[in-house]
Backbone as a chain_set.jsonl record, in Angstrom:
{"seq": "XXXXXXXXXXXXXXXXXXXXXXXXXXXXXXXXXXXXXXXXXXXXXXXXXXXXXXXXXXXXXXXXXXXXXXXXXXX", "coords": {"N": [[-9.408, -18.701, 3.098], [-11.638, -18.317, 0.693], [-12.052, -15.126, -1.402], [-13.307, -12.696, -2.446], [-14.075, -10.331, -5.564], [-14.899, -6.86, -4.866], [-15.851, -4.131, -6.071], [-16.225, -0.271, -5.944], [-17.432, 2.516, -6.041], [-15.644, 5.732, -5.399], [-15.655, 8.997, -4.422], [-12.935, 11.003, -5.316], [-11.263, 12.642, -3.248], [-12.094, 10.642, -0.712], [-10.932, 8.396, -2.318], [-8.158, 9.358, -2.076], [-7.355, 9.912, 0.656], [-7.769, 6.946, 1.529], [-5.817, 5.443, 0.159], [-3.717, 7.43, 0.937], [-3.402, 6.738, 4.06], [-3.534, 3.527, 3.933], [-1.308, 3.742, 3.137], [0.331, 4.675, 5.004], [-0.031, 2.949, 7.197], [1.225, 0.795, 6.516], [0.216, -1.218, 4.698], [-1.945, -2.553, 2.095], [-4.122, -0.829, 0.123], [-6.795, -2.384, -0.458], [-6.508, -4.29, 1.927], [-6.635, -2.467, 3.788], [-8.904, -1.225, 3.749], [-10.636, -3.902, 3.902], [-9.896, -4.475, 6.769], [-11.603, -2.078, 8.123], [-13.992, -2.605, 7.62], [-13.954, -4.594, 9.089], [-13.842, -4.156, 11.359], [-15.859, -2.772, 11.72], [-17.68, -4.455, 11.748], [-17.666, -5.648, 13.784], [-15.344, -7.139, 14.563], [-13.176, -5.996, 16.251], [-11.296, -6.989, 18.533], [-10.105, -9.009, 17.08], [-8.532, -7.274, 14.731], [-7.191, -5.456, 16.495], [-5.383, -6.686, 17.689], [-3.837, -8.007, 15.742], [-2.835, -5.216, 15.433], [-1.748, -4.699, 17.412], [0.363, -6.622, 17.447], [1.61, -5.787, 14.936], [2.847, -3.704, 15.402], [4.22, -3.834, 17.773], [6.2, -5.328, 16.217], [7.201, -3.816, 14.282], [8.851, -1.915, 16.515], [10.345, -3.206, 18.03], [13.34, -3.539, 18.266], [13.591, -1.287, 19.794], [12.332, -1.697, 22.046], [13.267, -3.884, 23.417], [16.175, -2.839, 23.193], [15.461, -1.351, 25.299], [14.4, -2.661, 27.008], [16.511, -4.353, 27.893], [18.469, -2.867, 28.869], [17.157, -1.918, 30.879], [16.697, -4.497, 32.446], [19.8, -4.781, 33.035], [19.786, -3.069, 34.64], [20.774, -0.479, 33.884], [19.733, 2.253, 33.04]], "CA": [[-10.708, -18.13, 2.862], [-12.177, -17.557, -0.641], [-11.64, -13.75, -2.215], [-14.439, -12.244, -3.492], [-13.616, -9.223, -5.927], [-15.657, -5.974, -4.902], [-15.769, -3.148, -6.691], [-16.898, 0.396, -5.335], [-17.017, 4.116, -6.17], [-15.639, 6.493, -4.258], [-15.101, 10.138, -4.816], [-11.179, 11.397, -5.071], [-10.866, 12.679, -1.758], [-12.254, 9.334, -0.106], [-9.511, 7.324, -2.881], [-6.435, 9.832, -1.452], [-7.394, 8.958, 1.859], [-7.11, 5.856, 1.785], [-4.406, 5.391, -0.302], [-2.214, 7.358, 2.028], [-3.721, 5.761, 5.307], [-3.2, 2.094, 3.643], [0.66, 3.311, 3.087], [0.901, 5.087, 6.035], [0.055, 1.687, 7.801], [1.98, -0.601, 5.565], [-0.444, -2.305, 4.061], [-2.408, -2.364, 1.043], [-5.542, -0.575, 0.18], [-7.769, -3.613, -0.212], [-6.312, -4.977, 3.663], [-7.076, -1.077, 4.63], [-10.768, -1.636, 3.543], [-10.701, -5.179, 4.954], [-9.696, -4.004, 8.175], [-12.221, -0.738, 8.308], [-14.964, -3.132, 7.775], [-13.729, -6.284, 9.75], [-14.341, -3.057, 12.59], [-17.483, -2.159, 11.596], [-19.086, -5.424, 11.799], [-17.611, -6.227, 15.543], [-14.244, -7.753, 15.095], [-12.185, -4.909, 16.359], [-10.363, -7.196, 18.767], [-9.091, -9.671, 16.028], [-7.945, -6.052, 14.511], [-6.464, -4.935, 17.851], [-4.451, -7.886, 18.708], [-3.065, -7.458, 14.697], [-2.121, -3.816, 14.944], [-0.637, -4.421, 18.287], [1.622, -7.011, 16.568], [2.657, -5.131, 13.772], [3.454, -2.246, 16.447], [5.557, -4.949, 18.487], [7.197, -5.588, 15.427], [7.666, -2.519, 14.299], [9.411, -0.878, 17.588], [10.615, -4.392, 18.524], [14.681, -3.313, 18.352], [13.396, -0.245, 20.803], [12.01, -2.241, 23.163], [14.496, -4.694, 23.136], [16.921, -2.226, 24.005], [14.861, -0.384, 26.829], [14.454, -3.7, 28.622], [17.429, -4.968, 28.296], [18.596, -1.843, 29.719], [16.875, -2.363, 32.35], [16.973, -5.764, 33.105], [21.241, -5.123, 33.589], [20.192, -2.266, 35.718], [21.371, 0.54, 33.19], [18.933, 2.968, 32.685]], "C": [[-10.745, -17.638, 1.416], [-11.95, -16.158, -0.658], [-12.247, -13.688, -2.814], [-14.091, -10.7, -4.15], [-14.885, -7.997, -5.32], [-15.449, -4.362, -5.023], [-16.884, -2.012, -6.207], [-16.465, 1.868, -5.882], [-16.89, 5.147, -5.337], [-15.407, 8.571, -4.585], [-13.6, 10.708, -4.593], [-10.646, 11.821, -4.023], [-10.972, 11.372, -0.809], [-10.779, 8.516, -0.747], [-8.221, 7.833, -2.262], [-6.132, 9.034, -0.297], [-7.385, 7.606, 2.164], [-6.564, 5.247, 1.511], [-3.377, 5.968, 0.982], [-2.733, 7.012, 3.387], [-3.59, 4.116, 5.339], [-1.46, 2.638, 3.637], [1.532, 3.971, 4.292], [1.275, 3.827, 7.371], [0.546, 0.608, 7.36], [1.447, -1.48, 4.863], [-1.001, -1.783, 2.65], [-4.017, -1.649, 1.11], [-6.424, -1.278, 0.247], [-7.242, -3.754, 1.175], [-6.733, -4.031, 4.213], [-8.503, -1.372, 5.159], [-11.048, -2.68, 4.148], [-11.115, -4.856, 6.508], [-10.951, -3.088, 8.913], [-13.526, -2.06, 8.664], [-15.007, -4.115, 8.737], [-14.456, -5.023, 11.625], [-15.558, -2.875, 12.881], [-18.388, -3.262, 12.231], [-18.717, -6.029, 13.493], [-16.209, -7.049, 15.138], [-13.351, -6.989, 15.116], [-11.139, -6.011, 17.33], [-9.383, -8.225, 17.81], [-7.992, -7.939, 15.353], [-6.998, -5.683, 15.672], [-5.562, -6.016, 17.874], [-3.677, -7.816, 17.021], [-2.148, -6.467, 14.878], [-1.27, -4.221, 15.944], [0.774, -5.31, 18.356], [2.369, -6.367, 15.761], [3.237, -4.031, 14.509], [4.762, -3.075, 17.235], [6.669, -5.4, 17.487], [7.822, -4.58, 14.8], [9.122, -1.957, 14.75], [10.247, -2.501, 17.92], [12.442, -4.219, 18.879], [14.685, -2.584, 19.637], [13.27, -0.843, 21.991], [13.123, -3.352, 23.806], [15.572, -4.199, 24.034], [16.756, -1.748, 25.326], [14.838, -1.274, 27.643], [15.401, -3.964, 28.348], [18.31, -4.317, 28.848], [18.545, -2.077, 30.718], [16.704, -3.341, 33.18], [18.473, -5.462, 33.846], [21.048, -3.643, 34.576], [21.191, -0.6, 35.312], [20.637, 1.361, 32.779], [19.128, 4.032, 32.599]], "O": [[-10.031, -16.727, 0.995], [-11.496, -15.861, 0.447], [-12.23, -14.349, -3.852], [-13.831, -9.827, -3.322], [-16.007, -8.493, -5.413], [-14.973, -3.6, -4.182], [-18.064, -2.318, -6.037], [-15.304, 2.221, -6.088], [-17.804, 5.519, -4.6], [-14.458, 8.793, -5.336], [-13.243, 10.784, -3.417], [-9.511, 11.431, -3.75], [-9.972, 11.057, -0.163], [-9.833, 8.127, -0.062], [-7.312, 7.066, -1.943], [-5.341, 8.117, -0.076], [-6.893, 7.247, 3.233], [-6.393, 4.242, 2.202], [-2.604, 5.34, 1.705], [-1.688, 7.169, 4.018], [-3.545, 3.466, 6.383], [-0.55, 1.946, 4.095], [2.736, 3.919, 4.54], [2.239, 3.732, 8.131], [0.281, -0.498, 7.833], [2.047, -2.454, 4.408], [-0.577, -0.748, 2.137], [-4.871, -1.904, 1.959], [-7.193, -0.956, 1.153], [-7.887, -2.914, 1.802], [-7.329, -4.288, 5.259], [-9.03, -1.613, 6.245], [-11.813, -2.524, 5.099], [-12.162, -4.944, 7.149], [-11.263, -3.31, 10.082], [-13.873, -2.346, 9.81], [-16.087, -4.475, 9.205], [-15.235, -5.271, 12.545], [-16.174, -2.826, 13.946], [-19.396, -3.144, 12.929], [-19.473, -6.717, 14.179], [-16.241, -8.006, 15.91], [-12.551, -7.014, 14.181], [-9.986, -5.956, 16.902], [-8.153, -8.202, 17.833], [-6.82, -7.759, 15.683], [-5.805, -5.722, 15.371], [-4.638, -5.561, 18.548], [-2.531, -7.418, 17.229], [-0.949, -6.585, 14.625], [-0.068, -4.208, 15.679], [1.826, -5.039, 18.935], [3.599, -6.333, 15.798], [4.232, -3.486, 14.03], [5.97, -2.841, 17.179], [7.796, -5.762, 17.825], [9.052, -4.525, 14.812], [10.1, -1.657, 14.066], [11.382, -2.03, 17.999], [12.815, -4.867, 19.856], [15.454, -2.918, 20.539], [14.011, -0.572, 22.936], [13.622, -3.174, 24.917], [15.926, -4.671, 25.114], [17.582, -1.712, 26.238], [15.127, -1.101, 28.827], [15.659, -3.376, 29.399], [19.146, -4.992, 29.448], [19.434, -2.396, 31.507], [16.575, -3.228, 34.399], [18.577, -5.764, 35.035], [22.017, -3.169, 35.168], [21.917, 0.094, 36.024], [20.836, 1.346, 31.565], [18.241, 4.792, 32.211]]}, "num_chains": 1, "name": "protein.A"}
């Protein structure tokens, strides 16, 4: 998909915020903004089915362990 540049003003509290909410979520500020909007306009489950990847990948060692835990019956 094409990349259109768009440029916006925000006041310094708005820029913190979403600076540290893009690095709190690993991503970049532009993908933050992406994302916020991709919401807005109705594609929250494309969004949803994302985050809950990067969460699966994330925790993915955790889980891993917890079932395989419990698959051998070791809990």
């Amino acid at each position: 998909m094409a990349k259109t540049q768009l440029n916006v003003r925000v006041d310094e509290g708005t820029a913190r915020a979403a600076r540290e909410r893009a690095t709190a979520r690993g991503m970049s500020v532009n993908r933050y903004i992406e994302e916020l909007v991709r919401q807005d306009a109705g594609e929250v489950g494309h969004t949803f089915v994302e985050a809950a990847a990067d969460f699966m990948k994330q925790y993915e060692n955790v889980f891993a362990e917890e079932l395989g835990a419990d698959r051998e019956g070791r809990r």
